[in-house]
C-alpha positions as CSV (number, residue, x, y, z in Angstrom):
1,X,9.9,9.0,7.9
2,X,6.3,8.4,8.9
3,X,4.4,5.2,7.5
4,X,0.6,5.5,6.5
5,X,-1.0,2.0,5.7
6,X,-4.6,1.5,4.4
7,X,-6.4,-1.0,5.9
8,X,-9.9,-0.4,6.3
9,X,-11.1,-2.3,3.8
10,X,-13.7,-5.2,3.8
11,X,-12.1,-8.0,1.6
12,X,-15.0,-9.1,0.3
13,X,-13.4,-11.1,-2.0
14,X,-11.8,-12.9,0.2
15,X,-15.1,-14.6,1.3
16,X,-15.5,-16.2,5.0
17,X,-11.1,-15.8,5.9
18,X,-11.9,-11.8,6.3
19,X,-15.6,-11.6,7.6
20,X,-15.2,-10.9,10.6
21,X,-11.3,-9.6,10.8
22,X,-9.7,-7.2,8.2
23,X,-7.1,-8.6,6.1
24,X,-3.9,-7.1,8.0
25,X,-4.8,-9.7,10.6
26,X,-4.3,-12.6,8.2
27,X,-2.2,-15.2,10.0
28,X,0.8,-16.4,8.1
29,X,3.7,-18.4,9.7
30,X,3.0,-17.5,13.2
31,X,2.7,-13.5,12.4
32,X,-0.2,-11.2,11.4
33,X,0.5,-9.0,8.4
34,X,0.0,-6.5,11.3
35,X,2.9,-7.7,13.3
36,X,4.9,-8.2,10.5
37,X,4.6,-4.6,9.3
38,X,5.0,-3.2,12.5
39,X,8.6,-5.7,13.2
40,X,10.0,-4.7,9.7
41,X,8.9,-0.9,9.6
42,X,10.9,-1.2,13.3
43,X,14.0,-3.1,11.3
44,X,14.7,0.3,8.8
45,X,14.1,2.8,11.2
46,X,9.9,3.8,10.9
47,X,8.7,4.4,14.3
48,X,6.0,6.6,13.3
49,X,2.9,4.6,12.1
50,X,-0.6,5.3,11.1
51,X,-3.4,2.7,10.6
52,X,-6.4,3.7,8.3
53,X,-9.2,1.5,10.1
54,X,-12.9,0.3,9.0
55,X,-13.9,-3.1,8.6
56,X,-13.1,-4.5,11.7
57,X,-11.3,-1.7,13.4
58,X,-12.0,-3.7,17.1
59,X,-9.9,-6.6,16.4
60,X,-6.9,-4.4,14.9
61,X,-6.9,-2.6,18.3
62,X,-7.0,-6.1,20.3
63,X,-3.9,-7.2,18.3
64,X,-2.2,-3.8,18.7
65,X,-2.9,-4.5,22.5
66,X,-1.2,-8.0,22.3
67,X,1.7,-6.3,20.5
68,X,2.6,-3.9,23.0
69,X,2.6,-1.4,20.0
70,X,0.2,1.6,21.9
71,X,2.1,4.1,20.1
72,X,0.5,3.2,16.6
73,X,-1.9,5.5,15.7
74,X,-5.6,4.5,14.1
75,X,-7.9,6.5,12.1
76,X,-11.4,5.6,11.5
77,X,-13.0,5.7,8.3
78,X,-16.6,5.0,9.3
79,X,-17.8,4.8,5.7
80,X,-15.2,1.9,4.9
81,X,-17.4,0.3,2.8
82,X,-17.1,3.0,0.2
83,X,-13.3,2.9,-1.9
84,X,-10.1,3.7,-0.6
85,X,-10.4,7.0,-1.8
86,X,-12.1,7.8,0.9
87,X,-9.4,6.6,3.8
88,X,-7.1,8.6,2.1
89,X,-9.1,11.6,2.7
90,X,-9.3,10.7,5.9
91,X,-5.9,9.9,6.6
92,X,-5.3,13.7,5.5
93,X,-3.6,14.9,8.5
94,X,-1.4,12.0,9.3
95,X,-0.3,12.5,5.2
96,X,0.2,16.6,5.6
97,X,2.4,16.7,8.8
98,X,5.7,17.3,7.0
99,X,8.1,15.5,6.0
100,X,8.4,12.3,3.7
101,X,5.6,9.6,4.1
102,X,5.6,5.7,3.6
103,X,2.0,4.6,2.0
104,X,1.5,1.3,2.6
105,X,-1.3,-1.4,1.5
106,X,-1.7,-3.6,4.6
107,X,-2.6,-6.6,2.8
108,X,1.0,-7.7,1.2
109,X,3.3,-10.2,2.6
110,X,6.6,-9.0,2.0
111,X,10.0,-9.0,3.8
112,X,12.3,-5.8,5.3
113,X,14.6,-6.2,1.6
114,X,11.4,-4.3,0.0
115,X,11.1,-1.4,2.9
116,X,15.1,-1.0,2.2
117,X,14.5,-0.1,-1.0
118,X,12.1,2.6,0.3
119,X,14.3,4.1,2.4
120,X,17.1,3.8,0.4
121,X,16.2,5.2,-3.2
122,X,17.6,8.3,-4.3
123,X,14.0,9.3,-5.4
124,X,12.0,11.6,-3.3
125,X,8.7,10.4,-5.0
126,X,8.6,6.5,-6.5
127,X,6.6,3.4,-7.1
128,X,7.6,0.1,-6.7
129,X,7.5,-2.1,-9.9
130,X,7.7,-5.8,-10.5
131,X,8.3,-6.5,-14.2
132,X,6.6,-10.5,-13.6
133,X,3.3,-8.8,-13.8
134,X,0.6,-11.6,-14.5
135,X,-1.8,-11.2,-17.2
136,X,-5.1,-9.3,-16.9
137,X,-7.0,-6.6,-15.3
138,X,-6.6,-7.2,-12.1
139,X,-2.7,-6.4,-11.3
140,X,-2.9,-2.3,-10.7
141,X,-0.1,-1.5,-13.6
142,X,2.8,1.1,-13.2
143,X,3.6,2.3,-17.3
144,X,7.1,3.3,-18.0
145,X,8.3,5.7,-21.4
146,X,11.7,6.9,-21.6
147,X,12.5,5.7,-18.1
148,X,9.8,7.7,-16.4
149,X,6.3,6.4,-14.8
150,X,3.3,8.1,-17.4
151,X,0.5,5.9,-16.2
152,X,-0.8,4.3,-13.2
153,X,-4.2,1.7,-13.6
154,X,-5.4,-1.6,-13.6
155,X,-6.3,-0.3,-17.6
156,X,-3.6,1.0,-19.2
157,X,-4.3,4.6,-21.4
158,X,-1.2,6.1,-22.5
159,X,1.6,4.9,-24.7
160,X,4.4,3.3,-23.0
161,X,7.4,1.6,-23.7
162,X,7.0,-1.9,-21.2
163,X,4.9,-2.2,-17.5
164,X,4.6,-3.9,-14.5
165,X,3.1,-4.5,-11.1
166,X,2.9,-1.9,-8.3
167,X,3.8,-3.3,-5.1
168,X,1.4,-0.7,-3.7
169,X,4.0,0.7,-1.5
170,X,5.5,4.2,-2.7
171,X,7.3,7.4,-1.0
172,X,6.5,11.1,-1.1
173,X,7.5,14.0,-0.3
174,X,5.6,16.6,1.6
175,X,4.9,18.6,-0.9
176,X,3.5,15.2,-3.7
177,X,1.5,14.0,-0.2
178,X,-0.3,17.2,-0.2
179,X,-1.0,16.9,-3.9
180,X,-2.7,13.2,-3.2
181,X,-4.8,14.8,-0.2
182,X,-6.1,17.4,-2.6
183,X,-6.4,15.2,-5.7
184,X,-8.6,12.8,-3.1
185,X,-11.1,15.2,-2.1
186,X,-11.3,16.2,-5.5
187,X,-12.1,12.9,-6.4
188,X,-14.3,12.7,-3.7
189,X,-16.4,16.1,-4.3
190,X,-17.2,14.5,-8.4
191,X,-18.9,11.7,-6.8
192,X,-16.4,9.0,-7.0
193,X,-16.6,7.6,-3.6
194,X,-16.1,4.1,-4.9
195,X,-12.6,4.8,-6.4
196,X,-9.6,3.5,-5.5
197,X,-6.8,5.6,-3.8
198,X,-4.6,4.8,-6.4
199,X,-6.6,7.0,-9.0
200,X,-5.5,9.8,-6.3
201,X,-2.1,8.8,-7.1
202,X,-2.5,8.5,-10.8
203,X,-4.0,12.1,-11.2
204,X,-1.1,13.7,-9.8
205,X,1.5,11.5,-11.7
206,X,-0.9,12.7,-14.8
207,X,-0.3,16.4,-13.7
208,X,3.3,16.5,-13.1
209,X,6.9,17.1,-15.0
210,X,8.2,14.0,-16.0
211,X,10.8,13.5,-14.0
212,X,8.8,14.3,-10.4
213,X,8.0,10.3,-10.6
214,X,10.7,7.7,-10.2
215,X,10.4,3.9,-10.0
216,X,12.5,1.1,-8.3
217,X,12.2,-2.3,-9.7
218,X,12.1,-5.0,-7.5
219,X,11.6,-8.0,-9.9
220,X,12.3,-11.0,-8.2
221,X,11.7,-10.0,-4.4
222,X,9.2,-12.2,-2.8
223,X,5.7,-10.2,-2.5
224,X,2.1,-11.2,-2.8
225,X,-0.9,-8.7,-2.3
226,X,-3.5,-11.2,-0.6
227,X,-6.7,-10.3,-2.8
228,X,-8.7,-14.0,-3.2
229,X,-8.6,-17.2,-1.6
230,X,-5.7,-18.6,-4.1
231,X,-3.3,-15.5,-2.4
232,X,-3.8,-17.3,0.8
233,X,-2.2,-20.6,-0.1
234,X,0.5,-19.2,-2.8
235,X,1.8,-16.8,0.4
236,X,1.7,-19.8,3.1
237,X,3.2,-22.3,0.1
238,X,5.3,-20.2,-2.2
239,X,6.2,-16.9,-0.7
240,X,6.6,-17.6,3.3
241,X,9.5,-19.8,2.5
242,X,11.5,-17.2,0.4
243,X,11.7,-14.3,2.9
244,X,14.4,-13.5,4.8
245,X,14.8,-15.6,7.7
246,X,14.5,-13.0,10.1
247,X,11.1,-12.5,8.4
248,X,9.7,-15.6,7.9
């Protein structure tokens, strides 16, 4: 199992706490989101890791320095500034290797009870749900009919029976991680730099069986996805404290 995390982005909306320093260097507890990847990937067996890197990519390699952790691999996206869609066409060959994939937002604050999940699940392709999904467009929404995911945005299209959160961790298999790598540069080549990866993601769920897709709900596991200024404080305040203690 190989793990591919995106964090190249600029976290603009995160105003002055991500400047200078991309969000997976966030500081909560005494751990970077970094380190605490890197520790719980370690915990469930991931020893292969890839970094998508942009905004910042200097002071990801400092910390990866401090953390002994020279065998993670980083992969520039010098145009960083455009959407994710584009770190996940360049994050292409550490994708297509073979064999099943971990992809990974690097700004969530989580604990290793969520990558057991992933490892775990009889799936070979899945999303992560939360059903306490708050209200509005900004949660990126996993639809589910007749037990199956049939839609994947922050705006909802298709006709579904309830939805919920995505974590914005998920598993593939080599052949669906080819699909996404594909499904990106199509993306790409109609002019839609600024996408998100996720509408990668979505395109392929749209173009596939019905049952190709699973889901694993994880309602009631301790997550946040550190987006805006209020994230900061709920993780320190609400979320830090309910992790695992190895994790905290």
């Amino acid at each position: 199992m190989r793990a591919v995390i995106f964090a190249a982005g600029l976290g603009n909306r995160l105003g002055g706490a991500a400047e200078e320093k991309p969000k997976i260097l966030l500081r909560f507890g005494d751990k970077t989101l970094l380190e605490r990847h890197l520790v719980q990937l370690g915990a469930v067996g991931v020893e292969e890791i890839t970094l998508g890197v942009g905004h910042g990519a200097a002071h990801i390699e400092t910390e990866l320095r401090r953390l002994g952790a020279a065998d993670v691999e980083l992969v520039h996206n010098p145009e960083y500034r455009d959407g994710s869609i584009v770190t996940m066409a360049e994050l292409s060959d550490a994708m297509t290797r073979g064999g099943n994939i971990l992809l990974m937002d690097g700004d969530v604050l989580y604990d290793r009870r969520m990558l057991e999940r992933l490892m775990t699940s009889p799936h070979s392709n899945f999303f992560l749900l939360d059903r306490e999904v708050e209200p509005g467009e900004e949660p990126m929404k996993l639809a589910i009919e007749a037990g199956h995911p049939v839609d994947f945005r922050k705006t909802l299209e298709l006709v579904h029976d309830y939805y919920g959160e995505s974590v914005g961790f998920y598993r593939f298999d080599e052949a669906t991680a080819l699909d996404l790598v594909e499904a990106a540069r199509r993306i790409i080549a109609d002019g839609r730099r600024g996408d998100y990866m996720e509408e990668a993601i979505r395109d392929v769920l749209l173009a596939s069986p019905g049952e190709r897709f699973g889901f694993e709900d994880i309602t009631g596991l301790p997550w946040i996805e550190i987006d805006f200024a209020e994230d900061m404080a709920r993780a320190e305040n609400e979320i830090l404290p309910r992790l695992i203690a190895e994790d905290r």
